[in-house]
N, C-alpha and C positions, 0 to 999 in steps of 0.2 A: 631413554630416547624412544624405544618402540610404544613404552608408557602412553608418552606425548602424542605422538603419531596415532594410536590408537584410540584414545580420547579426542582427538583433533578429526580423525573417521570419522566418528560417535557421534560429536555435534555437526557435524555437516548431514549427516546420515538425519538426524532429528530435524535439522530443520527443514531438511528439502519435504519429509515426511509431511510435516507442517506449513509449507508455503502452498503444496498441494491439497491438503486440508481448505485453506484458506480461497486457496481458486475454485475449489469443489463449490463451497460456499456461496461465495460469489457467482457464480457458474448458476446453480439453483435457484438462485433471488434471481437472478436476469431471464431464466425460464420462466417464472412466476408471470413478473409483474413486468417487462419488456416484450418477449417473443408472446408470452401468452395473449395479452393486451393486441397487439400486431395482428395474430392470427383472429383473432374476437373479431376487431374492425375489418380485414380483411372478408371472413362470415356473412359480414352485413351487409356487405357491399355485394358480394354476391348474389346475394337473395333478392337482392334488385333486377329488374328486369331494364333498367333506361346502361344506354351505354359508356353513357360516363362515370354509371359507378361500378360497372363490370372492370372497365378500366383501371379504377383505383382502384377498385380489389387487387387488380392484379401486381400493380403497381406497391401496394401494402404487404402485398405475398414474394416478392421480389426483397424489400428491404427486410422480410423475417427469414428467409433464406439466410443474406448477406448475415445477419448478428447469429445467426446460427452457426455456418463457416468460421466467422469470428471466433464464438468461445470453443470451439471443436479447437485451435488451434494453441486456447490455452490449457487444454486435457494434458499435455505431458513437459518438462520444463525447458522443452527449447527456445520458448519466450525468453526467458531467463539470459541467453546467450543472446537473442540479438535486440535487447534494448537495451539503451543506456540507462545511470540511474535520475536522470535528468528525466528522461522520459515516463522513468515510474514514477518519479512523484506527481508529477504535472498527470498522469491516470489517477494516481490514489487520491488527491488534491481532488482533482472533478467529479472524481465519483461521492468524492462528502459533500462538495458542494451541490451538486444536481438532486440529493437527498432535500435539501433543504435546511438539513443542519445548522450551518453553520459559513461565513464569507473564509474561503481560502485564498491564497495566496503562495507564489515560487521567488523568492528572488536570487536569482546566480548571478555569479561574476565569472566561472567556467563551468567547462563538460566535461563530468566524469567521466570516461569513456576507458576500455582498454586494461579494465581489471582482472585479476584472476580470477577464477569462477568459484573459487571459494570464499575469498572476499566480496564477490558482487551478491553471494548467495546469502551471507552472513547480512551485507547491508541491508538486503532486500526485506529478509526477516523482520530484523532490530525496528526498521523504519515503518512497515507495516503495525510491530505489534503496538510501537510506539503510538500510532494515530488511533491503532482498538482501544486503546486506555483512555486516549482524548475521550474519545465517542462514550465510553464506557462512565466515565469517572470524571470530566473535568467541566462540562456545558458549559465552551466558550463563546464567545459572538465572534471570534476569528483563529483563523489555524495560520499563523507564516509559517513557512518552512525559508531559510537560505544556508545556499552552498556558496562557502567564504574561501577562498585561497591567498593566502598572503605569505611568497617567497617556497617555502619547503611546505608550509602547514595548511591541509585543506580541510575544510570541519561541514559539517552537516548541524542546522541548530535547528529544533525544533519547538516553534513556542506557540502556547495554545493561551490565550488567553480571556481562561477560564474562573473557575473558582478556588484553585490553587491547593494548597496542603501545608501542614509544618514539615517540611524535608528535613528536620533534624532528629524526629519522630523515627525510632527503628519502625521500618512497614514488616506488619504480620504475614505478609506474603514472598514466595518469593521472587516473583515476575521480573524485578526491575535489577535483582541480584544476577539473573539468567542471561539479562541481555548486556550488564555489565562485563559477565564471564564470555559470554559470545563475543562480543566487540575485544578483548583483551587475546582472542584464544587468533585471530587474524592481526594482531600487533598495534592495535588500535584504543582508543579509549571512550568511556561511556560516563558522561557527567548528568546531573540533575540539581538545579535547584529549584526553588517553589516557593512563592506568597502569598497566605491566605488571602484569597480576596482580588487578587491580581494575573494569577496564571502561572504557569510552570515550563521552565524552558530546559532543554534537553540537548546535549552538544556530544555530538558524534566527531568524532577527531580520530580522523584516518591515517594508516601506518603510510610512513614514507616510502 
């Protein structure tokens, strides 16, 4: 039993490691190519002498502020606690989409809301690494994600429909074994199938 318990620490402990990781990242592309960008135009506007672009400068230095407050609040995982998981896809959803990537989509029938924070922490993970694989591996023309509930069973499915894979192929890797283990280690289950050619769809099936 303490076995369990202490291996069950372990992967919590990893992935929170890793969703921070993953915000860091995020966090540094948005300095980049968002605040940095902001401040640039803001510069310009400056350097103007007429008062309506002092104006917008100031007005451009005000919303780099604001996205800077913003990610300052994604630095530690209290985010984590007060959004639902409703709300992070429909973030992860628009951040591929505003890339240009690729047309996404949510479609629910409820609100996950009111998890314990080591299953919300576990979903958060799975769901995240699940769309780096899209990005990574699958160049679809569309990402749905829907949250399905019918009676006791509420599932999360994720279908990318991309260039697909033989799913009956053992994968030389072990990413998709990790996230199977993660989802089973919160009472939960992690499916995948996949058609060359067609896309691949992913069904997170949540403990009761």
């Amino acid at each position: 039993m303490d076995q369990v318990k202490s291996e069950h620490e372990k992967t919590l402990l990893n992935i929170e490691n890793e969703i921070q990781q993953e915000t860091l990242t995020h966090i540094g592309r948005e300095l980049h190519d968002n605040i940095g960008q902001l401040l640039s135009l803001a510069k310009l506007n400056f350097g103007s002498i007429k008062p309506e672009k002092l104006a917008e400068g100031r007005d451009i230095l005000g919303q780099a502020i604001q996205e800077v407050r913003g990610l300052s609040k994604q630095l530690n995982l209290d985010w984590v606690e007060s959004v639902s998981i409703n709300e992070f896809i429909k973030q992860q959803l628009s951040r591929i989409q505003k890339t240009g990537f690729c047309e996404t989509s949510l479609e629910a029938n409820f609100e996950l809301i009111d998890l314990p924070k080591d299953q919300k922490l576990v979903l958060i993970r799975v769901i995240q690494e699940s769309l780096n694989n899209v990005i990574k591996h699958a160049s679809p023309d569309k990402i749905l994600i829907r949250m399905y509930e019918s009676g006791h069973k509420r599932q999360i499915i994720i279908t990318d429909y991309g260039k697909g894979f033989d799913s009956s192929q053992r994968s030389s890797g072990s990413g998709m074994y990790n996230l199977k283990k993660r989802m089973e280690t919160i009472g939960g289950r992690f499916e995948l199938t996949s058609i060359i050619g067609k896309g691949t769809e992913i069904t997170l099936t949540l403990p009761n």
